[in-house]
Backbone as CSV, one residue per row, in Angstrom:
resi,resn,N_x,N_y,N_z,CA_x,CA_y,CA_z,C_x,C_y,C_z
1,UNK,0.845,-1.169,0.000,0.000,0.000,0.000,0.893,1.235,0.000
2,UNK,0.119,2.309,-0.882,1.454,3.278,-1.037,1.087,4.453,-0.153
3,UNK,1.520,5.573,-0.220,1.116,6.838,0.204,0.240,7.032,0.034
4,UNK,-0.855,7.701,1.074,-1.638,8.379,1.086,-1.698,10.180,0.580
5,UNK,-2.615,10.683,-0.864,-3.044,11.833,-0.968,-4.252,12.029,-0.775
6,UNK,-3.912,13.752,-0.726,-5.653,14.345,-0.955,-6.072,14.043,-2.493
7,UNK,-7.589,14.418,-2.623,-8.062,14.474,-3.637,-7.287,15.758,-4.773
8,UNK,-7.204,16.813,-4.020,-6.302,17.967,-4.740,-5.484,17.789,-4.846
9,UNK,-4.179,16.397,-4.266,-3.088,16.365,-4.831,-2.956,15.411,-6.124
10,UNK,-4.172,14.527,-5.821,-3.945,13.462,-7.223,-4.876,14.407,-8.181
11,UNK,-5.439,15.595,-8.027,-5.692,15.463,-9.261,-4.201,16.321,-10.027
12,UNK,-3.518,17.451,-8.696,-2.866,18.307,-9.579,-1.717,17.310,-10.308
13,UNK,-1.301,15.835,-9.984,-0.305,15.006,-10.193,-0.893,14.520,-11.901
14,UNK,-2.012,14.889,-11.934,-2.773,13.690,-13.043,-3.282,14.954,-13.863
15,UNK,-3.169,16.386,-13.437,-3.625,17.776,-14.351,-4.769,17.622,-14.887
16,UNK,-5.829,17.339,-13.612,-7.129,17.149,-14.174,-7.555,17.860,-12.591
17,UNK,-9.027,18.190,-12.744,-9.825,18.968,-11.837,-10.203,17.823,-10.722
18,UNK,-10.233,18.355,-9.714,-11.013,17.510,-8.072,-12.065,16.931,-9.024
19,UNK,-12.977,17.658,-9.751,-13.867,16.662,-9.813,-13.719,15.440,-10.169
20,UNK,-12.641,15.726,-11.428,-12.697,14.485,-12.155,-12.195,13.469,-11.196
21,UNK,-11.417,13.731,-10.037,-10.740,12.723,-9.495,-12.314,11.854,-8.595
22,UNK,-13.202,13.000,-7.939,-14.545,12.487,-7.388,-15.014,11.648,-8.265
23,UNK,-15.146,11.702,-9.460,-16.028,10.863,-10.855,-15.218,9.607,-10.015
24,UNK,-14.138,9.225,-10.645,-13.440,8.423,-10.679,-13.603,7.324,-9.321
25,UNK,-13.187,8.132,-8.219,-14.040,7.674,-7.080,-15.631,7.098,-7.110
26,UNK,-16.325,7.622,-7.051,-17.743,7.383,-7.388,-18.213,6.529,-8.083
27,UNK,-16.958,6.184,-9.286,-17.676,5.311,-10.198,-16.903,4.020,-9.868
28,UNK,-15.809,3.738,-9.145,-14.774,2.638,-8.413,-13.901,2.911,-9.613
29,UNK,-13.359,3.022,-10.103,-12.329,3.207,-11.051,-11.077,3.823,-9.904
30,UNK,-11.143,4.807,-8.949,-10.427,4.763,-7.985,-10.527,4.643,-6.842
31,UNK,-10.232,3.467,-5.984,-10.222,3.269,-4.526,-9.512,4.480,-3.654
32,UNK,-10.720,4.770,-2.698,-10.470,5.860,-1.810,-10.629,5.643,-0.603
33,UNK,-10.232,6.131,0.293,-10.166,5.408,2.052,-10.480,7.263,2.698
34,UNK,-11.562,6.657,3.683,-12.455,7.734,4.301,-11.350,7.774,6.137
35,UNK,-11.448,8.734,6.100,-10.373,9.059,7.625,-11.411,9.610,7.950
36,UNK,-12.197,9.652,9.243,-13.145,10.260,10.010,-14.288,10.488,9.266
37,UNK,-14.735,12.057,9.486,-16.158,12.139,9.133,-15.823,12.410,7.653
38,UNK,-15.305,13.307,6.769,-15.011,14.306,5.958,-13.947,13.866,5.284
39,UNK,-12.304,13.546,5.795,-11.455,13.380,5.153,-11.263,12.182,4.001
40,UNK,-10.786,12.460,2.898,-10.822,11.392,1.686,-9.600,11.699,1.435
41,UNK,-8.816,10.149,1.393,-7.302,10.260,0.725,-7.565,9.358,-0.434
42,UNK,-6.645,8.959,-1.700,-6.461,8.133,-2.195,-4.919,7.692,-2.453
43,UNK,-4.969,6.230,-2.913,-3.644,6.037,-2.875,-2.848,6.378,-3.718
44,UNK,-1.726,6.815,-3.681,-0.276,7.769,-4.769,-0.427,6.484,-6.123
45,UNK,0.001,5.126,-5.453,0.175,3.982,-6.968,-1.511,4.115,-7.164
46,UNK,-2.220,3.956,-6.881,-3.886,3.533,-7.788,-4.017,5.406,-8.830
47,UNK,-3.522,5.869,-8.529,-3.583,7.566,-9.191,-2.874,7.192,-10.296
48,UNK,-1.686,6.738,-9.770,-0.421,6.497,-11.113,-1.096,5.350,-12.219
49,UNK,-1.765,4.152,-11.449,-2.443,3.607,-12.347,-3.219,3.703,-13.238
50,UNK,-3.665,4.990,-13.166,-5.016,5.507,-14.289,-4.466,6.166,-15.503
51,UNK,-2.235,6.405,-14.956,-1.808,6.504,-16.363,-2.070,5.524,-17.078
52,UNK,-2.498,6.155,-18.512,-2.485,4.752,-19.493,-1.431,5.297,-21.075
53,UNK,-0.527,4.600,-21.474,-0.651,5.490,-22.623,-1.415,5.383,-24.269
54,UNK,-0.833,6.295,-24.876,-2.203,6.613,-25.743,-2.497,5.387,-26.518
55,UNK,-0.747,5.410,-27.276,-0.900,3.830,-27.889,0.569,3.331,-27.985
56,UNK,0.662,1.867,-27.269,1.199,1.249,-27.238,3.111,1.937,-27.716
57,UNK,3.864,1.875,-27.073,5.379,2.512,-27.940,6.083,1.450,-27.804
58,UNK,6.055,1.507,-29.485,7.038,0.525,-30.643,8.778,0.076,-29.832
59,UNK,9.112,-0.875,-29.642,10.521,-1.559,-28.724,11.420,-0.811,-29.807
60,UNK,11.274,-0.809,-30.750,12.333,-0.547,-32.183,12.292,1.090,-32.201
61,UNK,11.410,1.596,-32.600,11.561,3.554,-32.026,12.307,3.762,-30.779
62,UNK,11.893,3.417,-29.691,12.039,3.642,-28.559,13.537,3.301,-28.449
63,UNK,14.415,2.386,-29.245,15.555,2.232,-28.943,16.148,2.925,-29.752
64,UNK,15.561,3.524,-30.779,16.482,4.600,-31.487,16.342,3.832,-33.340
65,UNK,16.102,2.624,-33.117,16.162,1.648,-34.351,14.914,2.146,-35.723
66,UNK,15.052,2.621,-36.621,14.424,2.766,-37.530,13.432,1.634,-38.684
């Protein structure tokens, strides 16, 4: 289990708005853990997980190989 953030830090990490990070929550796409009445953290790796990239990068580009 990794670090605990706020909602305002995963979203500014991911350059998307609180809300979108609430959607995400709401819809389970991100697991969130409730501290008392009010407080919502989520975890630093499940944030990083929602990187995806766009499409797939080629072993042969990526090494420089034409």
């Amino acid at each position: 289990m990794g670090k605990k953030i706020s909602l305002d830090a995963a979203a500014d990490d991911l350059g998307v708005n609180k809300r979108t990070i609430r959607r995400l929550v709401d819809s389970g796409e991100l697991p969130a853990y409730r501290i008392g009445a009010k407080l919502v953290r989520v975890d630093a790796d499940d944030v990083a997980q929602l990187l995806k990239p766009v499409r797939p990068c080629n072993a042969s580009v990526a090494n420089g190989a034409a």
